[in-house]
N, C-alpha and C positions, 0 to 999 in steps of 0.2 A: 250474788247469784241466787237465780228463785227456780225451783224446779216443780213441776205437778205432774204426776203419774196417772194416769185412771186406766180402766182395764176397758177394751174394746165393747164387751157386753152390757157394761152400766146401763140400765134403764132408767126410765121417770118415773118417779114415785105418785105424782099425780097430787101434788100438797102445792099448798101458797109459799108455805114457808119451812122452812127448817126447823123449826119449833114446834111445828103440827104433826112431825115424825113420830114414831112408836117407837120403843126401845130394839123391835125387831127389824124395823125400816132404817134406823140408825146405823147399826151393825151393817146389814148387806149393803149400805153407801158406803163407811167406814174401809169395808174390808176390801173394797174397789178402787178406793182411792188414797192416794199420799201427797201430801207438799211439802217442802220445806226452806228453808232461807240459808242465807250466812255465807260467808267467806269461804274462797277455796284456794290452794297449794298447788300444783303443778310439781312434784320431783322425781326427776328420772322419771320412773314407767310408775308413776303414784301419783292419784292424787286424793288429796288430804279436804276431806269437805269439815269444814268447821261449823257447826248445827248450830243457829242460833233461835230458829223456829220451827217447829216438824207437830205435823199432825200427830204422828208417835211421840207422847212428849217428854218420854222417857232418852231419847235422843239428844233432847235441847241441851247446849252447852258442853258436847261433845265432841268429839271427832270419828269420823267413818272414813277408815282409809280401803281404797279399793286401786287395782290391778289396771291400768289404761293402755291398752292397744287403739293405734290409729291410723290413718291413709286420707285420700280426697275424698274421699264419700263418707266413711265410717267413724264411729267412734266406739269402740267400745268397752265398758267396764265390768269389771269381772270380781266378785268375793267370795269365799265360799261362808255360808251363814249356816249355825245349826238352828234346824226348826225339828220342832217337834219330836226331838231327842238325838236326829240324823246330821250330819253335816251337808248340805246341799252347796251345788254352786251355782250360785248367782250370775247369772250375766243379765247386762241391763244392754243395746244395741241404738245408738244416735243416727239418724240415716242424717247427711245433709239433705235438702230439698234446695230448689229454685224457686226463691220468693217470688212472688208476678206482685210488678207494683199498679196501682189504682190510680 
């Protein structure tokens, strides 16, 4: 399983390469985007992601278990995370689409 997040607003930094970033260019890409790799679980209303690559890489070789509600449209997963000293809940929302084939 491969997953990548990025936040609707992302912009272009306007560089060749990723290398040519600034430690402050680095940050606002960073903090817009997430991926990560590895095996996953399916139990009961849980499923168990087994981290074996994450841009957080504090993650790596972990597991994040989170909350799964479903239907024919939706997917969605729920945790509640503390940031920033609060406990917040997370929910993350999977729409299906209809793929158009080429």
């Amino acid at each position: 399983m491969s997953v990548s997040l990025a936040a609707k607003d992302r912009k272009p930094v306007g560089k060749n390469s990723s290398f040519d970033l600034s430690a402050e260019e680095l940050r606002q890409l960073y903090e817009k985007f997430a991926s990560y790799c590895g095996r996953y679980e399916l139990i009961d209303n849980k499923v168990y992601h087994h981290i074996k690559m994450m841009s957080f890489v504090d993650w790596e070789n972990k597991t994040q278990v989170r909350e799964v509600a479903y239907d024919s449209e939706y997917l969605t997963l729920t945790h509640d995370i503390e940031f920033q000293g609060h406990v917040v809940d997370s929910t993350l929302v999977w729409e299906k689409t209809n793929p158009t084939r080429v």
